[in-house]
SERO-4910 file (N, C-alpha, C, O; in steps of 0.05 Angstrom, whole numbers):
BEGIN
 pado doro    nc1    nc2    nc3   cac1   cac2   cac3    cc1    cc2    cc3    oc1    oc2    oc3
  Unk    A   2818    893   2116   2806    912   2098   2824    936   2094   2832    952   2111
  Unk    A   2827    937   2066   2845    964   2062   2837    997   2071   2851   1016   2074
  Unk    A   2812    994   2074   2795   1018   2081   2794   1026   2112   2792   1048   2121
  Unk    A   2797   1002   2126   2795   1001   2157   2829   1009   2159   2831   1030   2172
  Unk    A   2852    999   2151   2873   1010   2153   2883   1039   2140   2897   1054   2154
  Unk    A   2877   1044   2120   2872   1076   2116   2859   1095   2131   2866   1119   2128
  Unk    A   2840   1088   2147   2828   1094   2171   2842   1102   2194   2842   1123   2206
  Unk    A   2855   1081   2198   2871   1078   2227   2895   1094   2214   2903   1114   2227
  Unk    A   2906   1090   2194   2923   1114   2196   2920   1144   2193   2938   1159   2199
  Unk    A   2898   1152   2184   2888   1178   2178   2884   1190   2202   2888   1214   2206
  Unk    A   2873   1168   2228   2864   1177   2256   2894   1179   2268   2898   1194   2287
  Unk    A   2910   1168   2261   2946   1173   2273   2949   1196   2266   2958   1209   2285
  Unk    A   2945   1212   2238   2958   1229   2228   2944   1250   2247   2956   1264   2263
  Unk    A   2909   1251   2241   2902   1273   2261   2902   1276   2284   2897   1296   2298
  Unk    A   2911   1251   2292   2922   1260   2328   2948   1276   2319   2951   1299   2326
  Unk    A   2962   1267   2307   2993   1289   2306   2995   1314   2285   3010   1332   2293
  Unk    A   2983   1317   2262   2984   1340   2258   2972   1371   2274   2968   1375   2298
  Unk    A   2970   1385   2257   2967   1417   2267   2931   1414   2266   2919   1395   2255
  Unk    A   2919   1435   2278   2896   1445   2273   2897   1457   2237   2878   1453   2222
  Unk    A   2919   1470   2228   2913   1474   2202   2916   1449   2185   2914   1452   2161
  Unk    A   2917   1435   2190   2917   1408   2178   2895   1389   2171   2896   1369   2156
  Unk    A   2869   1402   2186   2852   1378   2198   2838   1379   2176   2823   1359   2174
  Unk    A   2835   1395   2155   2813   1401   2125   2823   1385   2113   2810   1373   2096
  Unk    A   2848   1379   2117   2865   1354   2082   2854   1335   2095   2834   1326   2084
  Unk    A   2862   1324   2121   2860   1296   2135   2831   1299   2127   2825   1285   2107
  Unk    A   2811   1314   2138   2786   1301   2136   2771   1299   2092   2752   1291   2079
  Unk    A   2788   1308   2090   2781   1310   2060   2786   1284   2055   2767   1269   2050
  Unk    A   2813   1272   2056   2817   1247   2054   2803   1222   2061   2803   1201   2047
  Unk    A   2787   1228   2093   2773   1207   2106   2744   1215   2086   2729   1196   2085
  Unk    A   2739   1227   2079   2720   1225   2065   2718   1214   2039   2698   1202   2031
  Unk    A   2742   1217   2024   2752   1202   1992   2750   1171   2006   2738   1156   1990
  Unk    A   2757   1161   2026   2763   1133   2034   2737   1127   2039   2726   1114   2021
  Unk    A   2723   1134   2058   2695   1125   2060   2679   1128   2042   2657   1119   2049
  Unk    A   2679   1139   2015   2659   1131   2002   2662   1113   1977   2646   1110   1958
  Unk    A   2689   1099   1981   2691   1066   1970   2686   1044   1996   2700   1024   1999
  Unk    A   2672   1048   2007   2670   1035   2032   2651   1012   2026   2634   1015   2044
  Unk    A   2647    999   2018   2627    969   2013   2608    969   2036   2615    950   2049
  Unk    A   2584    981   2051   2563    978   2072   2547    951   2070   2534    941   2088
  Unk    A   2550    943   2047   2521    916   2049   2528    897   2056   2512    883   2068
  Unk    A   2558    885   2053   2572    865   2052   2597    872   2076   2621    868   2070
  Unk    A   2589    884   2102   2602    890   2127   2587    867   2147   2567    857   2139
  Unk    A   2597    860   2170   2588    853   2182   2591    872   2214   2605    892   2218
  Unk    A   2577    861   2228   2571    892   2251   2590    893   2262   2592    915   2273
  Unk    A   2612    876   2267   2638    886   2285   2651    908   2258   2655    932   2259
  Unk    A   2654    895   2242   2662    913   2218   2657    946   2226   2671    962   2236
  Unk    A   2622    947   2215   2612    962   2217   2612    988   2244   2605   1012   2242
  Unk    A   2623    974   2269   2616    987   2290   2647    995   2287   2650   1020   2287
  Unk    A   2664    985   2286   2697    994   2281   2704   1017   2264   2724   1031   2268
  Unk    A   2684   1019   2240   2691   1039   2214   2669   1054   2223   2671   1073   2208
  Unk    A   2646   1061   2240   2637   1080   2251   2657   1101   2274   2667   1123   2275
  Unk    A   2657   1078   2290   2673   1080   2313   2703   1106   2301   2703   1129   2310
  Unk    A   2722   1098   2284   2744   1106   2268   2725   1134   2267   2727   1151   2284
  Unk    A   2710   1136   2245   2693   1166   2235   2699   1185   2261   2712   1206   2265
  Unk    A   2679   1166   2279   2676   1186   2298   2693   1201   2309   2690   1226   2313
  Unk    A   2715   1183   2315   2744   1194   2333   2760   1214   2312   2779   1227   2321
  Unk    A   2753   1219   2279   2777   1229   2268   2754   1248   2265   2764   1270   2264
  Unk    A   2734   1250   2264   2711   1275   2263   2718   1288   2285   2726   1310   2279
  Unk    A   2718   1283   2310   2714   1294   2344   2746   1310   2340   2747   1335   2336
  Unk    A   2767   1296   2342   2794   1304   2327   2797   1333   2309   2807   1355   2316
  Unk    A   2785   1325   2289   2789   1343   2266   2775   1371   2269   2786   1392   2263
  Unk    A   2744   1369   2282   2726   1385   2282   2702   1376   2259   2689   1395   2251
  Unk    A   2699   1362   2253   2682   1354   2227   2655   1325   2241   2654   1301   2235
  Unk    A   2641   1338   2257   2625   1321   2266   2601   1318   2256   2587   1299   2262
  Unk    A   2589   1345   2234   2577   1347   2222   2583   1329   2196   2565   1317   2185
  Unk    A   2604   1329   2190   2612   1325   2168   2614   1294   2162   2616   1284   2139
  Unk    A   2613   1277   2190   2616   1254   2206   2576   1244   2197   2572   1224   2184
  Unk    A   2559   1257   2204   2531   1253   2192   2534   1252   2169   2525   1231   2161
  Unk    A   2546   1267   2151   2536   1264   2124   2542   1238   2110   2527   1229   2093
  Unk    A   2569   1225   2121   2580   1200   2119   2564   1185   2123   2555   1175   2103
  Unk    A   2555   1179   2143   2532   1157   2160   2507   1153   2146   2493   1134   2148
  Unk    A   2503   1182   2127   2471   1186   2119   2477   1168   2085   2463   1150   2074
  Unk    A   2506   1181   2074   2505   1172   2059   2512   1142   2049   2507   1131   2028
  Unk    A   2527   1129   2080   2535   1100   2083   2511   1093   2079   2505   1080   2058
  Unk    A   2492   1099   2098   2469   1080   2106   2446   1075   2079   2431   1056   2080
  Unk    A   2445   1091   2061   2437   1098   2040   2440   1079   2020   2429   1079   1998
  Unk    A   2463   1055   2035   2478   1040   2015   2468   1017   2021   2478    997   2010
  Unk    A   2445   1011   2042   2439    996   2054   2409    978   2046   2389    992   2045
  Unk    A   2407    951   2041   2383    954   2033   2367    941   2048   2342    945   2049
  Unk    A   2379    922   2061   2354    903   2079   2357    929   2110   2373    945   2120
  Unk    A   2326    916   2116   2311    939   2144   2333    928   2173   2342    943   2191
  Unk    A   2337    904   2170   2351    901   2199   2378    907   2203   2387    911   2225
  Unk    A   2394    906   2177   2411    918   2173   2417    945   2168   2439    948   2159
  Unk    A   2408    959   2170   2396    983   2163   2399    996   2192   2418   1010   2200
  Unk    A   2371    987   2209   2361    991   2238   2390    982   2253   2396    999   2269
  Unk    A   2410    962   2252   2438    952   2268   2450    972   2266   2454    983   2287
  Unk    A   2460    984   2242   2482   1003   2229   2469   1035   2243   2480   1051   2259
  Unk    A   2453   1036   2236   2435   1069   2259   2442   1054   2290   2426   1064   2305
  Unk    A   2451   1044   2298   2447   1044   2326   2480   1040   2334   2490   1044   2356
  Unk    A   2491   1033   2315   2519   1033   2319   2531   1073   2307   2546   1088   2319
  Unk    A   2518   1076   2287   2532   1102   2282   2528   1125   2291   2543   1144   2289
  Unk    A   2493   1124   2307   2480   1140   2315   2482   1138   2347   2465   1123   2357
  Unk    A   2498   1151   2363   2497   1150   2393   2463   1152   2400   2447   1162   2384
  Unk    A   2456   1142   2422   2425   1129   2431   2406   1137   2415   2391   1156   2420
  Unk    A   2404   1122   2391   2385   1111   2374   2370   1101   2381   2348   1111   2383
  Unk    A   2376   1076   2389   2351   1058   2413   2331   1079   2430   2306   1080   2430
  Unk    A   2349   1095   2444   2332   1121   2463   2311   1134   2444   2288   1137   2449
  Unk    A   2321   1140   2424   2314   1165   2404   2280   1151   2389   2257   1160   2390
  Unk    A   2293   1127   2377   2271   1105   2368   2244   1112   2382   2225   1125   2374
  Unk    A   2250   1096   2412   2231   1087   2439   2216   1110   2447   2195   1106   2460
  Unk    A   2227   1145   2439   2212   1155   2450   2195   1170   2432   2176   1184   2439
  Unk    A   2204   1167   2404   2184   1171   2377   2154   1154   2372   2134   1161   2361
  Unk    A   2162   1125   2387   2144   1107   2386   2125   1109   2407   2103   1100   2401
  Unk    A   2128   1119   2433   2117   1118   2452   2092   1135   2458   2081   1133   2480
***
């Protein structure tokens, strides 16, 4: 996937550039992720191109900015179990979060 490799290199670049740098890089990871195809991923997919977000968000400083992605990926989503998979991969303990809303 051309998007998963644009990825991996964007996360190269922000390991090596400057702190003044990290606004283009994450500008960019954001132009890439929102041609990102969500419905037609499958969950290794999916947990890999979360996974990527995360590390160039934590990196950059943009972890906030890392939600808005997720909110607006997931957005893209239409069946419930797929939906419920993708929150538990992008959302650190979801499952926890779920179990104790229900309880």
């Amino acid at each position: 996937m051309v998007t998963m490799d644009l990825l991996n290199v964007l996360h190269a670049i922000a390991q090596a550039v400057r702190e003044r740098d990290y606004d283009s890089v994450w500008e960019f990871v954001v132009y890439t992720a929102k041609g990102f195809e969500q419905e037609y991923l499958h969950s290794l997919d999916r947990r890999k191109f979360y996974n990527i977000l995360w590390e160039i968000a934590s990196i950059t400083d943009n972890k906030a900015g890392y939600y808005n992605i997720v909110d607006k990926t997931l957005s893209q989503i239409s069946d419930k179990d797929e939906i419920r998979e993708a929150k538990t991969v992008a959302y650190p303990n979801f499952d926890e979060k779920e179990k104790s809303f229900n309880a």
